[in-house]
N, CA, C and O of each residue as an XYZ file, in Angstrom:
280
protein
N      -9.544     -4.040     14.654
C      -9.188     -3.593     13.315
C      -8.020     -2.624     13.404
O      -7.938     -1.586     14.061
N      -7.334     -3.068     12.777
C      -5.954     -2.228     12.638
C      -5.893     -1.376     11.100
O      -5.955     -1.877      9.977
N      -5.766     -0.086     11.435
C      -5.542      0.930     10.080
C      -4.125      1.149     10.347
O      -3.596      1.265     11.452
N      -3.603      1.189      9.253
C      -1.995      1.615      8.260
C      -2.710      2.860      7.169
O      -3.740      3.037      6.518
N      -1.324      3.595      7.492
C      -1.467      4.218      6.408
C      -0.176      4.547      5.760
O       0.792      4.623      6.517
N       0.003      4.741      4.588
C       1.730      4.721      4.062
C       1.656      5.453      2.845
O       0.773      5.297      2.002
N       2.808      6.432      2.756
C       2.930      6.964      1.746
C       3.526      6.719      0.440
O       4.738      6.505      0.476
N       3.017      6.700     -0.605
C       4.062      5.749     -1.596
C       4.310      6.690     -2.971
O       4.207      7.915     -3.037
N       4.604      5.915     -3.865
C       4.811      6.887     -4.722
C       3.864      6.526     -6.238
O       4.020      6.974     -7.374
N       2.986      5.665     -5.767
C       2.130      5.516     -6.783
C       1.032      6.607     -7.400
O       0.044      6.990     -6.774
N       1.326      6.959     -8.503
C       0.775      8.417     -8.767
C      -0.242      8.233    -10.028
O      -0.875      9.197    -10.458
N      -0.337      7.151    -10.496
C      -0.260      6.923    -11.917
C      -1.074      6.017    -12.088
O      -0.659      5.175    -11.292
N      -2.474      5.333    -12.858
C      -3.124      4.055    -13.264
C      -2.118      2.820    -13.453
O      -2.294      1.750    -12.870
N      -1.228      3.027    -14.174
C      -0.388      2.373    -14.500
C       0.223      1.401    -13.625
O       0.038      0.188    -13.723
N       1.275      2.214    -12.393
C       1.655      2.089    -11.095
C       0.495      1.557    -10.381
O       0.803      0.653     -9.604
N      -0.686      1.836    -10.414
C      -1.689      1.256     -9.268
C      -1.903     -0.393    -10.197
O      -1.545     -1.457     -9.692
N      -2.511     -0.297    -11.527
C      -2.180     -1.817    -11.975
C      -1.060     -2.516    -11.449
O      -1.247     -3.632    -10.966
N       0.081     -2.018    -11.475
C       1.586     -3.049    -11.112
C       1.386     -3.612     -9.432
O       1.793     -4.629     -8.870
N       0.667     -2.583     -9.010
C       0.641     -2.525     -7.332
C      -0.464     -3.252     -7.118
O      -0.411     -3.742     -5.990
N      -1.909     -3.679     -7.969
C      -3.033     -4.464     -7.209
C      -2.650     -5.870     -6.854
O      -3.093     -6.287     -5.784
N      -1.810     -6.768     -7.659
C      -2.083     -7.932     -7.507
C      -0.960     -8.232     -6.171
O      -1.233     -9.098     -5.340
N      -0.039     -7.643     -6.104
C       0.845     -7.874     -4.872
C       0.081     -7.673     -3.486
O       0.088     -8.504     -2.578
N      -0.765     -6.096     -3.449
C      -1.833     -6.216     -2.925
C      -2.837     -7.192     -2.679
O      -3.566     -7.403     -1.710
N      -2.794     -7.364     -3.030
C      -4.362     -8.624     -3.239
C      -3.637     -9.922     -2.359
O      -3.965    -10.503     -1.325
N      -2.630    -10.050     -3.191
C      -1.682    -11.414     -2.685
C      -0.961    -11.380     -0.983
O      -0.795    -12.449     -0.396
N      -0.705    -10.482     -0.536
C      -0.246     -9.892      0.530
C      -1.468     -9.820      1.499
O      -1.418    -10.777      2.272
N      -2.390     -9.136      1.693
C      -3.331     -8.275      2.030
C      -4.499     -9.034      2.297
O      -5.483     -8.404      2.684
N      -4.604    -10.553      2.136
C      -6.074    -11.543      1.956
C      -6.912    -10.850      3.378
O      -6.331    -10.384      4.358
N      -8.015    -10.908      3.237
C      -8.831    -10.506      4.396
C      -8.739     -8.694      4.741
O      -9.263     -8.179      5.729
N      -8.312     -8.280      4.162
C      -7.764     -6.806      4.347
C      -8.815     -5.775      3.327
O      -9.595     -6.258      2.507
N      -8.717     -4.863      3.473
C      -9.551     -3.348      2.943
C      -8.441     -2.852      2.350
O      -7.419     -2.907      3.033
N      -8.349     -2.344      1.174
C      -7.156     -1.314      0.988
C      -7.791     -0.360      0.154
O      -8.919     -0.693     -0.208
N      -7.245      1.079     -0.377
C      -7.272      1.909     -1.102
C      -6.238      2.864     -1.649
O      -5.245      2.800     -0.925
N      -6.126      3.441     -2.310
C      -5.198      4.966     -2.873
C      -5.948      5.985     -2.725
O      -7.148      6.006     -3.000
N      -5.228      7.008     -2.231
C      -5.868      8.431     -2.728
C      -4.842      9.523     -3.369
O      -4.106     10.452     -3.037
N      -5.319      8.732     -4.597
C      -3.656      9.912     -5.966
C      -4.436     10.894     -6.002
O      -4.023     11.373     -7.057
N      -5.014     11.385     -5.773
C      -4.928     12.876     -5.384
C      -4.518     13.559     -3.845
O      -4.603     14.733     -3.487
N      -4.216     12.790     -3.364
C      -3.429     13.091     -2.021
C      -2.054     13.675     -2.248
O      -1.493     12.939     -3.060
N      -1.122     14.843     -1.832
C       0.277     14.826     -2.398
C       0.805     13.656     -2.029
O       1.711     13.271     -2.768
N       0.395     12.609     -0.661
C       1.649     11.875     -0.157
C       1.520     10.302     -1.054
O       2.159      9.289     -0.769
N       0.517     10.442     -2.184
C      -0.211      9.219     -2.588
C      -0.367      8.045     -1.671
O       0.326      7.027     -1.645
N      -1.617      8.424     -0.761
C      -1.616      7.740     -0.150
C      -2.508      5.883      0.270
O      -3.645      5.486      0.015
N      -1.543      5.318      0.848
C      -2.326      3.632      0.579
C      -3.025      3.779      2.356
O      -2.684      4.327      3.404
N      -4.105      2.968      1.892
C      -4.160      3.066      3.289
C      -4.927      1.440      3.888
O      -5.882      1.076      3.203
N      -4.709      0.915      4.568
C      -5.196     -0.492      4.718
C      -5.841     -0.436      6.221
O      -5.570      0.184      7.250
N      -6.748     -1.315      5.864
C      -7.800     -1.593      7.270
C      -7.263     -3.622      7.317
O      -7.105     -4.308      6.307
N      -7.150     -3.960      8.321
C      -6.673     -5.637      8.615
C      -6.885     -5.796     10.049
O      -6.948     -4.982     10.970
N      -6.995     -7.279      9.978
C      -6.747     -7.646     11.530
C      -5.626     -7.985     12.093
O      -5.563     -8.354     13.266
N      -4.531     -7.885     11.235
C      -2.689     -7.855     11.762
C      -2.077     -6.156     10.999
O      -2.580     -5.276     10.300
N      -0.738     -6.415     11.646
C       0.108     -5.416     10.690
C       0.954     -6.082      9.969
O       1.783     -6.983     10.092
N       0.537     -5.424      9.218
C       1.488     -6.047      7.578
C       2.810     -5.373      6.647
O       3.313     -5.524      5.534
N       3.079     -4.230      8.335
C       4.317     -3.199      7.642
C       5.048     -3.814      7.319
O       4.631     -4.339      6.286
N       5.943     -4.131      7.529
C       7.873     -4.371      6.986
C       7.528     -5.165      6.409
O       8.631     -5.709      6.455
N       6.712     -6.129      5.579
C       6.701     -7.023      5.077
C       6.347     -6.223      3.643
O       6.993     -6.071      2.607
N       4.995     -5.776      4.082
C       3.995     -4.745      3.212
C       5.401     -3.811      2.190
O       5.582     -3.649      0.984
N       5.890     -3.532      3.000
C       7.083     -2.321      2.802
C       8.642     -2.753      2.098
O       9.547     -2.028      1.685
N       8.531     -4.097      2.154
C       9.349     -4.512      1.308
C       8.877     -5.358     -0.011
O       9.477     -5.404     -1.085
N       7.697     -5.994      0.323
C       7.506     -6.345     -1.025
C       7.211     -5.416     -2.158
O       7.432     -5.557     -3.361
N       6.517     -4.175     -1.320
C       6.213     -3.454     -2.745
C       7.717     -2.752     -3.096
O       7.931     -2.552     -4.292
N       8.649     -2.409     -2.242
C       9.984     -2.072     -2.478
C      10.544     -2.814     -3.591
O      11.381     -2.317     -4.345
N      10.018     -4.208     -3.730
C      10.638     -5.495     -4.343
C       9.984     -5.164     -6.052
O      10.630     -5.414     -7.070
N       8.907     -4.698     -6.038
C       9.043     -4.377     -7.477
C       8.734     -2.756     -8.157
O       7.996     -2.421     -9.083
N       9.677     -1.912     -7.228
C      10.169     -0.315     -7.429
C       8.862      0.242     -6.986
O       8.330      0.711     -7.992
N       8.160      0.396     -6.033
C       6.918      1.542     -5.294
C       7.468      1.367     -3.952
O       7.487      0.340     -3.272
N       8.108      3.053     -3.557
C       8.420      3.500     -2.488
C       6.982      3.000     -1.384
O       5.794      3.050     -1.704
N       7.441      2.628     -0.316
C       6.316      2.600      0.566
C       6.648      3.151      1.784
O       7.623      2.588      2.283
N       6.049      4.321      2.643
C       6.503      4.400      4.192
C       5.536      4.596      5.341
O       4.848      5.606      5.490
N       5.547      3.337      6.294
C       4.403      4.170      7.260
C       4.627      5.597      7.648
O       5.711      6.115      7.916
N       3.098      6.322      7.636
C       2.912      7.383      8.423
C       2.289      7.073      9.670
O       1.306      6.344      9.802
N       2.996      7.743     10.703
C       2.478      7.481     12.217
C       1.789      8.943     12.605
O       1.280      9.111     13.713
């Protein structure tokens, strides 16, 4: 099991609606969550691959900053 964690800029219900279904679509077989009360709003995914640069540009692709934290 591989954990990611990435900071984004989803702060908002709103922003997390725009962000589930790309999620969902991206992510099959995967765990994910937010914690907007985190300052770094943070996503954090449990999978059995890594799904960065991909992860990190699609949500780029419809305006939510994404960055791994190492």
């Amino acid at each position: 099991m591989i954990v990611s964690v990435y900071k984004t800029n989803v702060n908002t219900k709103i922003k997390l609606r725009k962000v589930k279904p790309v999620l969902n679509r991206i992510l099959l077989n995967s765990k994910w969550n937010f914690d907007l009360e985190d300052c770094d709003k943070i996503l954090r995914v449990e999978s059995q691959k890594s799904y960065s640069g991909f992860l990190i540009t699609e949500l780029h692709k419809i305006g939510i900053h994404c960055e791994e934290l190492f």
